[in-house]
mmJSON file of the N, C-alpha and C atoms, coordinates in Angstrom:
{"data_MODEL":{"atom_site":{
"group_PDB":["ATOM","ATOM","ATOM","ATOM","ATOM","ATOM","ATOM","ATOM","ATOM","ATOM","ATOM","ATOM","ATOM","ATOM","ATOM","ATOM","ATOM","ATOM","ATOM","ATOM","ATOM","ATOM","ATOM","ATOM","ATOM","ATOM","ATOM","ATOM","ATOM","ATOM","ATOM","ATOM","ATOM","ATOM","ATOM","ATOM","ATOM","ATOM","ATOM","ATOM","ATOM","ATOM","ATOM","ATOM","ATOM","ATOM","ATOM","ATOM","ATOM","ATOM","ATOM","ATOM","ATOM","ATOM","ATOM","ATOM","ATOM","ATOM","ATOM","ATOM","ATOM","ATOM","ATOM","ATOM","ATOM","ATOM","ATOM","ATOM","ATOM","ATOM","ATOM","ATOM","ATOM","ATOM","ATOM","ATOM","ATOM","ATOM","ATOM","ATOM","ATOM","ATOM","ATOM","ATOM","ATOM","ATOM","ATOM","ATOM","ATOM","ATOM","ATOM","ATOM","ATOM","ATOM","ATOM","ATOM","ATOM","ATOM","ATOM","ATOM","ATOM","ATOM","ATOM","ATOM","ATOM","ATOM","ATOM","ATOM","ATOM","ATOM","ATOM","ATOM","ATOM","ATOM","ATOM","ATOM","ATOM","ATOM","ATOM","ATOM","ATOM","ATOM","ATOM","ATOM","ATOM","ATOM","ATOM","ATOM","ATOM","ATOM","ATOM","ATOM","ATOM","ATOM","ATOM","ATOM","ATOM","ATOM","ATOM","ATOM","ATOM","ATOM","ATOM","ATOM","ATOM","ATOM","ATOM","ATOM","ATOM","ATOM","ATOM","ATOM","ATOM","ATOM","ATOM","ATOM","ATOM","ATOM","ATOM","ATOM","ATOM","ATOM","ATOM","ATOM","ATOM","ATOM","ATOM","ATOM","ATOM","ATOM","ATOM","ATOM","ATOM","ATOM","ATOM","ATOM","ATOM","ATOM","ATOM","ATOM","ATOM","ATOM","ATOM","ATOM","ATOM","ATOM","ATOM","ATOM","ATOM","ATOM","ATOM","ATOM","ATOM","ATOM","ATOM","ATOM","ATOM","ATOM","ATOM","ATOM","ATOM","ATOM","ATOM","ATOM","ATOM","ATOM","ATOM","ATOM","ATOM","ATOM","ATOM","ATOM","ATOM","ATOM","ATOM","ATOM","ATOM","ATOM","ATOM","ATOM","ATOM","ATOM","ATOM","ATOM","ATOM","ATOM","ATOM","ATOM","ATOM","ATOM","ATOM","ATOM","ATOM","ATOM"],
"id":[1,2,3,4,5,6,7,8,9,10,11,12,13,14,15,16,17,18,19,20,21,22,23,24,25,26,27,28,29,30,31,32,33,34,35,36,37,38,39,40,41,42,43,44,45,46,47,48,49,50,51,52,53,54,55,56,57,58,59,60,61,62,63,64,65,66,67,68,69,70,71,72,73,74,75,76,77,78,79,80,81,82,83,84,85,86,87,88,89,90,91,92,93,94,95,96,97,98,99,100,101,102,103,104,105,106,107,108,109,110,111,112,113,114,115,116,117,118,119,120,121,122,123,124,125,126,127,128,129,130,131,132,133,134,135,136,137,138,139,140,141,142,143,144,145,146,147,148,149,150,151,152,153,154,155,156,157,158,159,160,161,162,163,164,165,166,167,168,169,170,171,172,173,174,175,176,177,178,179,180,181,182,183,184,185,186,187,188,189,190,191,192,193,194,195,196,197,198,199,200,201,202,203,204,205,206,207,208,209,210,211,212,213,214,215,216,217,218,219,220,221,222,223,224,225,226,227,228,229,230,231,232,233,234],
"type_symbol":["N","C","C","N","C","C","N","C","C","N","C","C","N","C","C","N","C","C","N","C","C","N","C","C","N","C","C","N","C","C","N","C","C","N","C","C","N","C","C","N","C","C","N","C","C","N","C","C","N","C","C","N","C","C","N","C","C","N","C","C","N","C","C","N","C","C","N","C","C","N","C","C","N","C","C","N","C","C","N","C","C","N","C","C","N","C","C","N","C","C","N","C","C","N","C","C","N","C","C","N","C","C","N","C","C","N","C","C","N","C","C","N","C","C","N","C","C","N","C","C","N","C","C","N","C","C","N","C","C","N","C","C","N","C","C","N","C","C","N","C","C","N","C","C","N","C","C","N","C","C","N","C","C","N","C","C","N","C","C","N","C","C","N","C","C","N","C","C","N","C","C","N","C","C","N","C","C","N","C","C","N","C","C","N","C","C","N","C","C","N","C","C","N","C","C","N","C","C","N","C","C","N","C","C","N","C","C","N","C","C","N","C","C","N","C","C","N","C","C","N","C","C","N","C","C","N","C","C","N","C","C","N","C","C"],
"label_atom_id":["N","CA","C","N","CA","C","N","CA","C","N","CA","C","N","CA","C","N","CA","C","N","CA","C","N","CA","C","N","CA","C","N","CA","C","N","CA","C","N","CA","C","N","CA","C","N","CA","C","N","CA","C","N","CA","C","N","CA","C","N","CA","C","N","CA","C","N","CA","C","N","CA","C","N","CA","C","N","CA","C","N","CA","C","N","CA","C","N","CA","C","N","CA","C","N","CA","C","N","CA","C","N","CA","C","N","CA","C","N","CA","C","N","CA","C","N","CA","C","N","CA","C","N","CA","C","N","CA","C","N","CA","C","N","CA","C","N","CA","C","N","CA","C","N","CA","C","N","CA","C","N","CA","C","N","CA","C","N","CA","C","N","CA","C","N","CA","C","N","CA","C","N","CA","C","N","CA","C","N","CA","C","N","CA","C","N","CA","C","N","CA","C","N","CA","C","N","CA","C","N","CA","C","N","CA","C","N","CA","C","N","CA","C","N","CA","C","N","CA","C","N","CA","C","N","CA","C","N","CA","C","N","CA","C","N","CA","C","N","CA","C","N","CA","C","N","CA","C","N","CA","C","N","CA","C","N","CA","C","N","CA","C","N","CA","C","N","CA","C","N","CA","C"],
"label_alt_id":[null,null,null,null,null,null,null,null,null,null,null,null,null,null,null,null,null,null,null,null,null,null,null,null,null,null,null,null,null,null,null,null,null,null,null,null,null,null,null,null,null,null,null,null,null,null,null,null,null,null,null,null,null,null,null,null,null,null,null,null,null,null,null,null,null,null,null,null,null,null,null,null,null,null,null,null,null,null,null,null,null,null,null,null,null,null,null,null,null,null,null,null,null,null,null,null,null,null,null,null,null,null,null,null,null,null,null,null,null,null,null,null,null,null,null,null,null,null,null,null,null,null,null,null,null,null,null,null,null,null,null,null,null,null,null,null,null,null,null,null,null,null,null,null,null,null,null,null,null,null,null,null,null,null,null,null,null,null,null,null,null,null,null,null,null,null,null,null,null,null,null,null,null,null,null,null,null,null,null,null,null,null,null,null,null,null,null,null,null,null,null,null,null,null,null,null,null,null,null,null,null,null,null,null,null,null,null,null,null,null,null,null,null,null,null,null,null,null,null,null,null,null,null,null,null,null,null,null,null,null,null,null,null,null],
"label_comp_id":["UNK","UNK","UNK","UNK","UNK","UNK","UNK","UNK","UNK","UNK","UNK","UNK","UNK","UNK","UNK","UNK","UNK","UNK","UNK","UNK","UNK","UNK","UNK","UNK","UNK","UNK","UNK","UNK","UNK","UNK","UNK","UNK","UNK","UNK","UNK","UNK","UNK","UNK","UNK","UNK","UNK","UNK","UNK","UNK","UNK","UNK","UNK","UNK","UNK","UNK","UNK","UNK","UNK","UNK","UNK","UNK","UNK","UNK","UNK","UNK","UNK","UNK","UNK","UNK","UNK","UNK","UNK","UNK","UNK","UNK","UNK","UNK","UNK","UNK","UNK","UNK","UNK","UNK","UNK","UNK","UNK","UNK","UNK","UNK","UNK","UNK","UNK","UNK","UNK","UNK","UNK","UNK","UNK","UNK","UNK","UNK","UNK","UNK","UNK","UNK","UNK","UNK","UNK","UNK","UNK","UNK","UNK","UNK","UNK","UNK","UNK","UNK","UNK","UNK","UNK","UNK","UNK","UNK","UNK","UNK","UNK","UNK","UNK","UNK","UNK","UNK","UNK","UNK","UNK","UNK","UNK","UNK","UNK","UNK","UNK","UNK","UNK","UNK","UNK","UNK","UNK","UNK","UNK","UNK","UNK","UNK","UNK","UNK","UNK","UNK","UNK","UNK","UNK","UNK","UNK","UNK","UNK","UNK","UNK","UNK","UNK","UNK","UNK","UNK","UNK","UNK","UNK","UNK","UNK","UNK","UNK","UNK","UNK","UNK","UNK","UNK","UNK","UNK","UNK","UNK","UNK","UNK","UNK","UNK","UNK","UNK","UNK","UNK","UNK","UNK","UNK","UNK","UNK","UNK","UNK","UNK","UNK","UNK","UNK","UNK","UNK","UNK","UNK","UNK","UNK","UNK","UNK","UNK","UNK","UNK","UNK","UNK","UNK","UNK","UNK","UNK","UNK","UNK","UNK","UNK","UNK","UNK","UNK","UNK","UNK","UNK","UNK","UNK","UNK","UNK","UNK","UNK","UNK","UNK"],
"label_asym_id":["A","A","A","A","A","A","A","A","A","A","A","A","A","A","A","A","A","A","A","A","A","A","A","A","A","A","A","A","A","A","A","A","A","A","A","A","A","A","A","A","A","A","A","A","A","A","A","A","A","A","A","A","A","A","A","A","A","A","A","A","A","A","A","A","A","A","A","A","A","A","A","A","A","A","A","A","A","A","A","A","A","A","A","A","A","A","A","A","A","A","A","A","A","A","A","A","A","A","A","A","A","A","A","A","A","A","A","A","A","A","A","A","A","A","A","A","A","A","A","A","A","A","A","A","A","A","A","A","A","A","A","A","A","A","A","A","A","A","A","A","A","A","A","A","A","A","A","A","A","A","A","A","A","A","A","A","A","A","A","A","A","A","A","A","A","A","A","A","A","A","A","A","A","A","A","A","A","A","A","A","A","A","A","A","A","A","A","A","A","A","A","A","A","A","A","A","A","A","A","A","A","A","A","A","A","A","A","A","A","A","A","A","A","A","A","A","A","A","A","A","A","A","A","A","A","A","A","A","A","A","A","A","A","A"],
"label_entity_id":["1","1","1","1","1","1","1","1","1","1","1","1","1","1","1","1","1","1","1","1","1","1","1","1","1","1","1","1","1","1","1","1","1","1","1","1","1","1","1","1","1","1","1","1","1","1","1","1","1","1","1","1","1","1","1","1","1","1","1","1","1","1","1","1","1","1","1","1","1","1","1","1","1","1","1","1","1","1","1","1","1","1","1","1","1","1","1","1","1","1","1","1","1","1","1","1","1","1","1","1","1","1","1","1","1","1","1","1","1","1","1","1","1","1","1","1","1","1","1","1","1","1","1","1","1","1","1","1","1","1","1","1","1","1","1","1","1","1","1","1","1","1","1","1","1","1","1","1","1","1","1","1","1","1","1","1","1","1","1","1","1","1","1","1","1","1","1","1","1","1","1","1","1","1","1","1","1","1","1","1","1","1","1","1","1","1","1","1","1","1","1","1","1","1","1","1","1","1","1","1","1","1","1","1","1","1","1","1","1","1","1","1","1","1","1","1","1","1","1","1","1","1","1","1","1","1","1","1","1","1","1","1","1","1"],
"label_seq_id":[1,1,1,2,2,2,3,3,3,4,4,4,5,5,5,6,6,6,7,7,7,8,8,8,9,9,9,10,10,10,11,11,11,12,12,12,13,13,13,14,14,14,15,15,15,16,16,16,17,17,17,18,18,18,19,19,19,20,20,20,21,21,21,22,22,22,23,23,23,24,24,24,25,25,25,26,26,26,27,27,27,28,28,28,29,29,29,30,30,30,31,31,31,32,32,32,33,33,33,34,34,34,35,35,35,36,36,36,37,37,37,38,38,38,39,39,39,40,40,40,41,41,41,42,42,42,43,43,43,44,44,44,45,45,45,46,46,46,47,47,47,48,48,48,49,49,49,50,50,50,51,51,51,52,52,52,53,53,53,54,54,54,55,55,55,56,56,56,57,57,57,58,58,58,59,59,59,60,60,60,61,61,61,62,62,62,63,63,63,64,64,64,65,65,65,66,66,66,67,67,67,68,68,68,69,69,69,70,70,70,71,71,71,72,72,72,73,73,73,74,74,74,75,75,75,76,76,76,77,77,77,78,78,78],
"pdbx_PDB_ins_code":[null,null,null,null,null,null,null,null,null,null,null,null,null,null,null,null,null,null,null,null,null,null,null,null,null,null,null,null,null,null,null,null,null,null,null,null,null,null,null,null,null,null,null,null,null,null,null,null,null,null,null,null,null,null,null,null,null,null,null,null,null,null,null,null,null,null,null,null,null,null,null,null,null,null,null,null,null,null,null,null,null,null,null,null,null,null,null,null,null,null,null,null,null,null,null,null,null,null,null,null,null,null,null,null,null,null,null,null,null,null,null,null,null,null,null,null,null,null,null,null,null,null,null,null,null,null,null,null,null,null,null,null,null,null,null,null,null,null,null,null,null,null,null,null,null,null,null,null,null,null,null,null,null,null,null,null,null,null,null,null,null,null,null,null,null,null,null,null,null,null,null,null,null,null,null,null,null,null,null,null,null,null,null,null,null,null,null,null,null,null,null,null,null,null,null,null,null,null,null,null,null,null,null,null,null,null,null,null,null,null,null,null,null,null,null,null,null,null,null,null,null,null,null,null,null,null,null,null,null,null,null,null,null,null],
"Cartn_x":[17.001,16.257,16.77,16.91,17.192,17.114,16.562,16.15,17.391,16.842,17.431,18.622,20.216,20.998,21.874,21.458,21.968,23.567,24.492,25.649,25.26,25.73,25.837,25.505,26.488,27.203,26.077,25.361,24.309,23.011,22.553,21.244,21.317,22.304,22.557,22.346,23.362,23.03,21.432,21.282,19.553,18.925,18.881,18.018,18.666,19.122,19.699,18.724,18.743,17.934,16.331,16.284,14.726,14.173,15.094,14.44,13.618,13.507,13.134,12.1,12.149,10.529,9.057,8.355,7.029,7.006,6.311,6.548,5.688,5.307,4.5,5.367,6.441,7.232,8.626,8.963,9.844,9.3,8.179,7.782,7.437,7.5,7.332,8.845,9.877,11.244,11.707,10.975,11.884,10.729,9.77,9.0,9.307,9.661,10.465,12.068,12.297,13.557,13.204,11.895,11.361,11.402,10.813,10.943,9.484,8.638,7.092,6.987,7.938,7.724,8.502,9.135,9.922,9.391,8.47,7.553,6.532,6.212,4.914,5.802,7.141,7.345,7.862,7.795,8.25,6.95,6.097,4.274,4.424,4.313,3.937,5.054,6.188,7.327,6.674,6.663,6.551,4.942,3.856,2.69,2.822,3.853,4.405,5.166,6.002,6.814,5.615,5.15,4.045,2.81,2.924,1.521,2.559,3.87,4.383,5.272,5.318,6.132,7.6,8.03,9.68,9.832,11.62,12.21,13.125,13.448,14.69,15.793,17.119,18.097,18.695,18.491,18.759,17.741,16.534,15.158,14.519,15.463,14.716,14.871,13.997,14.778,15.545,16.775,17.837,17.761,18.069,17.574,19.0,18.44,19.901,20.896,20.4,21.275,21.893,21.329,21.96,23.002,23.731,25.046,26.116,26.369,27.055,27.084,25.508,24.513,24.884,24.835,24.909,25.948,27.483,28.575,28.929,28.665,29.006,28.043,26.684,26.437,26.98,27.494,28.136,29.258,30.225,31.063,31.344,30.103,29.852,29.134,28.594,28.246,29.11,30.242,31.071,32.059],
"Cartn_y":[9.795,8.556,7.642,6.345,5.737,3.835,3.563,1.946,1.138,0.113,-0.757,-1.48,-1.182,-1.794,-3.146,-4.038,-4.993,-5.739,-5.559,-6.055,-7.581,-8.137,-9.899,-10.513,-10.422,-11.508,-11.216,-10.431,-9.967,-10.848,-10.297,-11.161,-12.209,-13.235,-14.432,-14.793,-14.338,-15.224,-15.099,-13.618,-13.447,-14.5,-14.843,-16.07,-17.276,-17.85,-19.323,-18.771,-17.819,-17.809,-17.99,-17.61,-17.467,-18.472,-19.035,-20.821,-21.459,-21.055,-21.959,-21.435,-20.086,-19.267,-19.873,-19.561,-19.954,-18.885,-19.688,-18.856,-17.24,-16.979,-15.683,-14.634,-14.85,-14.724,-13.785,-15.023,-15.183,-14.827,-14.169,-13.825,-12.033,-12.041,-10.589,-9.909,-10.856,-9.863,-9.777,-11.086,-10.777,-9.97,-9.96,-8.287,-6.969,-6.511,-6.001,-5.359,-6.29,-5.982,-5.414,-5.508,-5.15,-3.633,-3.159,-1.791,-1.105,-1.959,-2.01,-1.39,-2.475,-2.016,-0.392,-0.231,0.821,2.332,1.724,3.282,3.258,1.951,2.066,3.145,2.564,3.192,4.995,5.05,6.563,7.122,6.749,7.56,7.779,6.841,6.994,7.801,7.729,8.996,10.481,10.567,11.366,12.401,11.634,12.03,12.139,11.143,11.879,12.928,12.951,14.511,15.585,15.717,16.754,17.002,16.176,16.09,16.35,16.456,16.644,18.179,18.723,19.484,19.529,17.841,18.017,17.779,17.544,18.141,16.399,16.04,15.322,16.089,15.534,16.025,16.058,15.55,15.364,15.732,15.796,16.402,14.817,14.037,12.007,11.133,10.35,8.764,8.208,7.934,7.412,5.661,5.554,4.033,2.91,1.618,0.678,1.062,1.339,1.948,2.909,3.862,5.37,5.311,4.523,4.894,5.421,5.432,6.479,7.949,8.271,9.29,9.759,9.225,9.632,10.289,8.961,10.466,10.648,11.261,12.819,13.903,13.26,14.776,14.713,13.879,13.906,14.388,14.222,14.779,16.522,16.681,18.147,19.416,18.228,19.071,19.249,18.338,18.722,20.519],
"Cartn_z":[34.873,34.922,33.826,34.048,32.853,33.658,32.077,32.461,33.109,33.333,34.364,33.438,32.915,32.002,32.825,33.025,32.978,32.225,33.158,32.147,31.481,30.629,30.098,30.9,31.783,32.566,34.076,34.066,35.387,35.34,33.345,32.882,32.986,32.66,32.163,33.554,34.974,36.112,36.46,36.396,36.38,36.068,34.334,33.937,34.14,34.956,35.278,36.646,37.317,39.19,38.314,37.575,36.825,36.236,35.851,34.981,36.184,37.669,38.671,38.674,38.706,38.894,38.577,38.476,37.728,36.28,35.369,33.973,34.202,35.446,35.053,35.569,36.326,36.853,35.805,35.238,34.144,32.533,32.741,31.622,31.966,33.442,33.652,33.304,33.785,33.756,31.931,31.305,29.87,29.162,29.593,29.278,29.665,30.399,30.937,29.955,29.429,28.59,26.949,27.066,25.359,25.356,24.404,23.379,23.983,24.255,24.845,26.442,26.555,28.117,28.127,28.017,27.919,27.609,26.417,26.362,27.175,27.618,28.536,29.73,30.285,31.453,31.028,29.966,29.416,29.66,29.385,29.606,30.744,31.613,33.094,33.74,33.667,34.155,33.617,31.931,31.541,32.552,32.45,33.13,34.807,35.624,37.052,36.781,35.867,35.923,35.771,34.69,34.385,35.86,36.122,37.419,38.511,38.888,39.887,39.499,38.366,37.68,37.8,37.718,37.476,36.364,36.32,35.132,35.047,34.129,34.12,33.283,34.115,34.152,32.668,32.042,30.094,29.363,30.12,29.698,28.666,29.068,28.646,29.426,29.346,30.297,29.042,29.715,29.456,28.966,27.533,27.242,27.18,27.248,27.19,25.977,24.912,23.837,23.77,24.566,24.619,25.582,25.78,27.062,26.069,25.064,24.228,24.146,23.674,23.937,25.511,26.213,27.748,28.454,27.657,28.313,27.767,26.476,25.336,26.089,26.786,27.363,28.92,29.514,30.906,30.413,29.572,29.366,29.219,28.304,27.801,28.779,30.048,30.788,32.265,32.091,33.43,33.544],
"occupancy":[1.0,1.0,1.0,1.0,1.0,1.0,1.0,1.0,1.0,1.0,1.0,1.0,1.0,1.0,1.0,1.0,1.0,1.0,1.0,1.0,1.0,1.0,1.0,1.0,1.0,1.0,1.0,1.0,1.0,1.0,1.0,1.0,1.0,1.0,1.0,1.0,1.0,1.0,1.0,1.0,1.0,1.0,1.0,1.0,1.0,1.0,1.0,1.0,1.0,1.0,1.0,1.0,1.0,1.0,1.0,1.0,1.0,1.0,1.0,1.0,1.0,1.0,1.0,1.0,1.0,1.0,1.0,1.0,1.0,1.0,1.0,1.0,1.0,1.0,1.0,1.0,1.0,1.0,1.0,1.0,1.0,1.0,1.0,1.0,1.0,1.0,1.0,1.0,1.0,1.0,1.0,1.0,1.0,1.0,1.0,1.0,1.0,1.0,1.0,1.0,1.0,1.0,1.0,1.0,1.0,1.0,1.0,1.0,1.0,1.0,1.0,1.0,1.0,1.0,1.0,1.0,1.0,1.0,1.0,1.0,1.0,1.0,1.0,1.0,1.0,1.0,1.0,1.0,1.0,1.0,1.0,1.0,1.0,1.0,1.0,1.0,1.0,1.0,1.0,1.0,1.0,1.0,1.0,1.0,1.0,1.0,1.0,1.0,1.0,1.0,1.0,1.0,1.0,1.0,1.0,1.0,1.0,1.0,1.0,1.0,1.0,1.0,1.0,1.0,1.0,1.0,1.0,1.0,1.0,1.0,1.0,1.0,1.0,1.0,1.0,1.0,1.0,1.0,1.0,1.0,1.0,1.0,1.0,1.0,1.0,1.0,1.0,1.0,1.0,1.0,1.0,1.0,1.0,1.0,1.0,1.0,1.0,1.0,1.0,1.0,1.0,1.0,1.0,1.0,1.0,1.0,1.0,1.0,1.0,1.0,1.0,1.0,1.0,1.0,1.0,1.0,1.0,1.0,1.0,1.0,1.0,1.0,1.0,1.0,1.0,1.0,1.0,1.0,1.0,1.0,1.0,1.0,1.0,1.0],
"B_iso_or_equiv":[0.0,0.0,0.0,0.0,0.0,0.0,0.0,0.0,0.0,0.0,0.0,0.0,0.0,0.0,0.0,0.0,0.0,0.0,0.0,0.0,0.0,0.0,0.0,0.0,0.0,0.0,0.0,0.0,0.0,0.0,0.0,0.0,0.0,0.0,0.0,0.0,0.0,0.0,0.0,0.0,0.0,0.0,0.0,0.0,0.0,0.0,0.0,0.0,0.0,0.0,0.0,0.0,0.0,0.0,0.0,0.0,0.0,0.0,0.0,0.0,0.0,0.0,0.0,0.0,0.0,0.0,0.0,0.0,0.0,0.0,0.0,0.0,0.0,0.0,0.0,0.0,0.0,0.0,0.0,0.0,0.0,0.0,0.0,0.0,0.0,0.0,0.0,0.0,0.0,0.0,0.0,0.0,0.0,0.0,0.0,0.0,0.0,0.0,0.0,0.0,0.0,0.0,0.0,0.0,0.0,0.0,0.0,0.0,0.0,0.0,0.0,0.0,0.0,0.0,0.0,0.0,0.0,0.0,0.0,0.0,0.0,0.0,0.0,0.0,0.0,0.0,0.0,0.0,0.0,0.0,0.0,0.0,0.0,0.0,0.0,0.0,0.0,0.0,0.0,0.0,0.0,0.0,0.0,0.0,0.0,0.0,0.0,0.0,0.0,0.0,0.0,0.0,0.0,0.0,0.0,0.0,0.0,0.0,0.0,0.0,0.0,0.0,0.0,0.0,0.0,0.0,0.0,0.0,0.0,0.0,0.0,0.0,0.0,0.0,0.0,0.0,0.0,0.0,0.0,0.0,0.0,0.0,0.0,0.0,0.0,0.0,0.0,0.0,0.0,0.0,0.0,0.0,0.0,0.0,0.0,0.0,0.0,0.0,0.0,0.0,0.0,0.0,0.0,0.0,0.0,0.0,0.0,0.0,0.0,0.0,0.0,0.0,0.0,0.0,0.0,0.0,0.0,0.0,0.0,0.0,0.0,0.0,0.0,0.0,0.0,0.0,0.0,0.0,0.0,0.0,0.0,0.0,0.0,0.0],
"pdbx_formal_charge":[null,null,null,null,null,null,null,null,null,null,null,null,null,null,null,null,null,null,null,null,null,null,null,null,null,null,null,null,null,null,null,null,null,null,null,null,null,null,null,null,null,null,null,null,null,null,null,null,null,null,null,null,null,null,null,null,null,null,null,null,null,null,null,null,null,null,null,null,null,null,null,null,null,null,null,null,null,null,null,null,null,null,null,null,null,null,null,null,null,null,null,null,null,null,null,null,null,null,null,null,null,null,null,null,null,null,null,null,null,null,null,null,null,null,null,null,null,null,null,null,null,null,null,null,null,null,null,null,null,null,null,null,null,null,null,null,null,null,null,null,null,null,null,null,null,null,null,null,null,null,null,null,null,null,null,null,null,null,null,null,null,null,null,null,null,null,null,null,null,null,null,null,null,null,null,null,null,null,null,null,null,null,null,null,null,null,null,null,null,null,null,null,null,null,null,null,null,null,null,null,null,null,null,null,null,null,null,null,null,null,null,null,null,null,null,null,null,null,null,null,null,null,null,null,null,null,null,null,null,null,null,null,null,null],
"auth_seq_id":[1,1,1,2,2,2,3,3,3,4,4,4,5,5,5,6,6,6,7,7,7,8,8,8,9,9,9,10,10,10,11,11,11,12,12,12,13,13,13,14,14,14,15,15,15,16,16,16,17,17,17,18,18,18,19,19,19,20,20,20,21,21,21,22,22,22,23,23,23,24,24,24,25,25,25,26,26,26,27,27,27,28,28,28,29,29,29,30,30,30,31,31,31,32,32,32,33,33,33,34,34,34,35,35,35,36,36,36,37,37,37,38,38,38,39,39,39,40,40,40,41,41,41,42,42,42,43,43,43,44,44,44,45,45,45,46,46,46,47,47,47,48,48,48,49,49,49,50,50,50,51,51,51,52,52,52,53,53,53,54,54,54,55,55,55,56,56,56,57,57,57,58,58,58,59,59,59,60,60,60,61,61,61,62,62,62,63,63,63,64,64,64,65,65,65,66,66,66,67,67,67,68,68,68,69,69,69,70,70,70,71,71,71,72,72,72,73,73,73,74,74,74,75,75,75,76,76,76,77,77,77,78,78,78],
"auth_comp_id":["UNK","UNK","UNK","UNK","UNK","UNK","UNK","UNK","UNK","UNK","UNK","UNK","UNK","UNK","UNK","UNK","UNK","UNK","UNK","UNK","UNK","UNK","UNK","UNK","UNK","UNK","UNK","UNK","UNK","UNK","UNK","UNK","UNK","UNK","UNK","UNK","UNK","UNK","UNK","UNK","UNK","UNK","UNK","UNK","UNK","UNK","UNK","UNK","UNK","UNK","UNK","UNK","UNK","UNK","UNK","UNK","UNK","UNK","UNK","UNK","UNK","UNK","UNK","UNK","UNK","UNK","UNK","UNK","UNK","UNK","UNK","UNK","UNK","UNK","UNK","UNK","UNK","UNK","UNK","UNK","UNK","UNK","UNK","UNK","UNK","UNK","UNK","UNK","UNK","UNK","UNK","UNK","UNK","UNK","UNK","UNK","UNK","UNK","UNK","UNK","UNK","UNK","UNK","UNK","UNK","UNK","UNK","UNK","UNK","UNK","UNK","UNK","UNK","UNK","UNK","UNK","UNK","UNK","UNK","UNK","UNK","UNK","UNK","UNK","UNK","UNK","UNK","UNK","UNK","UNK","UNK","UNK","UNK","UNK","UNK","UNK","UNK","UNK","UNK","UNK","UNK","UNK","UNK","UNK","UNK","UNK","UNK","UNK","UNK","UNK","UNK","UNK","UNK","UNK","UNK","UNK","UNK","UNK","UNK","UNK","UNK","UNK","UNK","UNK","UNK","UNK","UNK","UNK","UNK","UNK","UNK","UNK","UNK","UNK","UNK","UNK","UNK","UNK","UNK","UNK","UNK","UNK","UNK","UNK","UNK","UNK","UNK","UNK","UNK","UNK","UNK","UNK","UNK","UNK","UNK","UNK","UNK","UNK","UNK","UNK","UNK","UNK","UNK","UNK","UNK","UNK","UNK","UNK","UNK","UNK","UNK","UNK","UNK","UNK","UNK","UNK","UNK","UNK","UNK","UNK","UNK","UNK","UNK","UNK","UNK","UNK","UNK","UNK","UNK","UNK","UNK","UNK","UNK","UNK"],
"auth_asym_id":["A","A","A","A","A","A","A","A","A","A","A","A","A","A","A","A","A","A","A","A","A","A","A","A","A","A","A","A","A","A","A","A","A","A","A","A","A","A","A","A","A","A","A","A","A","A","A","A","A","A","A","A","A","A","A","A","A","A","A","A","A","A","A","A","A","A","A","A","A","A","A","A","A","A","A","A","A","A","A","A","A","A","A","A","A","A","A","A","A","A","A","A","A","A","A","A","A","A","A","A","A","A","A","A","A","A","A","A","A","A","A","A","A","A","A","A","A","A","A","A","A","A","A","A","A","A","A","A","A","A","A","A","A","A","A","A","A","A","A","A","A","A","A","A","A","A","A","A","A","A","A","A","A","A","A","A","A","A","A","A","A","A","A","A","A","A","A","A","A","A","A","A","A","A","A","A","A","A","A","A","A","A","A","A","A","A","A","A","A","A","A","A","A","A","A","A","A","A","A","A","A","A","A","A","A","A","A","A","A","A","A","A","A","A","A","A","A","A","A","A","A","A","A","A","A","A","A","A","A","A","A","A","A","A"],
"auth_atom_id":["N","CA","C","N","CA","C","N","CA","C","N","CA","C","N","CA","C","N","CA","C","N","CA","C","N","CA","C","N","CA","C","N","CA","C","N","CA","C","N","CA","C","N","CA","C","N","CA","C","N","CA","C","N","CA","C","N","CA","C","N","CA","C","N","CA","C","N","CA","C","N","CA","C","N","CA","C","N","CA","C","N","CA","C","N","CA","C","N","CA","C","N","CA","C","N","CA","C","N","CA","C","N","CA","C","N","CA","C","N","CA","C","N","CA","C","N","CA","C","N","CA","C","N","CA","C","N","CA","C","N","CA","C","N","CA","C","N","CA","C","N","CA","C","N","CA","C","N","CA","C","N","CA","C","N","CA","C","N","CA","C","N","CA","C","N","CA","C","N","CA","C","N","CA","C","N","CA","C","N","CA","C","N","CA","C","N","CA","C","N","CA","C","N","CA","C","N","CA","C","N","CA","C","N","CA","C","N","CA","C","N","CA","C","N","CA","C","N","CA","C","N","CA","C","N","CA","C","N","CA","C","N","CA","C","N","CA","C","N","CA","C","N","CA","C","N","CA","C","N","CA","C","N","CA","C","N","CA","C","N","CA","C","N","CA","C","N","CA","C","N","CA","C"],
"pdbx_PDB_model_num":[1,1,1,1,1,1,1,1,1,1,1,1,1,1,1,1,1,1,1,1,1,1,1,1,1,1,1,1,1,1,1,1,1,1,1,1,1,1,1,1,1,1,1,1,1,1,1,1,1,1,1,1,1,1,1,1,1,1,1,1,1,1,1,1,1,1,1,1,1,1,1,1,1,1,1,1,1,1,1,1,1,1,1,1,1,1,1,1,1,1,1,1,1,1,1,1,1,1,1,1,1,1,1,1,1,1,1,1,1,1,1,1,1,1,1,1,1,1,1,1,1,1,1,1,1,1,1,1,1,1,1,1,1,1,1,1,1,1,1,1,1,1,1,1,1,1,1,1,1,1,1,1,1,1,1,1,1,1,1,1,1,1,1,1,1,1,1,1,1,1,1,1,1,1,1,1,1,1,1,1,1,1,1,1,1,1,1,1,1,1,1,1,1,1,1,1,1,1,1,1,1,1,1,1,1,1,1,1,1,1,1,1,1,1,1,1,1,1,1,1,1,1,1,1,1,1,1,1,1,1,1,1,1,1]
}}}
């Protein structure tokens, strides 16, 4: 599992389609990109895994920073 990583050049066209939106709109997606939202969505995975009894595959959701982190263990586990 791992959040939604957006290249530069993806967000940027993103927010030029988004300046048209309505601000509740455009205030949902750059919430969305915070530190907040992120653990909010780590609870709620974390409590469907436990209530469904799966596993993730790194045993974390995978964050925008960690793509370093990510293939040292894709690497280590091929």
């Amino acid at each position: 599992m791992e959040h939604i990583n957006l290249r530069r050049y993806i967000r940027e066209r993103m927010d030029q389609v988004l300046a048209d939106e309505p601000e509740d709109v455009r205030e949902a997606y750059l919430q969305a990109r915070t530190k907040e939202h992120r653990e909010q969505l780590d609870t709620i995975v974390a409590e469907l895994l436990d209530k469904h009894r799966l596993r993730l595959r790194f045993e974390e959701v995978v964050h925008h920073d960690d793509n370093d982190a990510l293939r040292e263990r894709l690497a280590s586990s091929a």
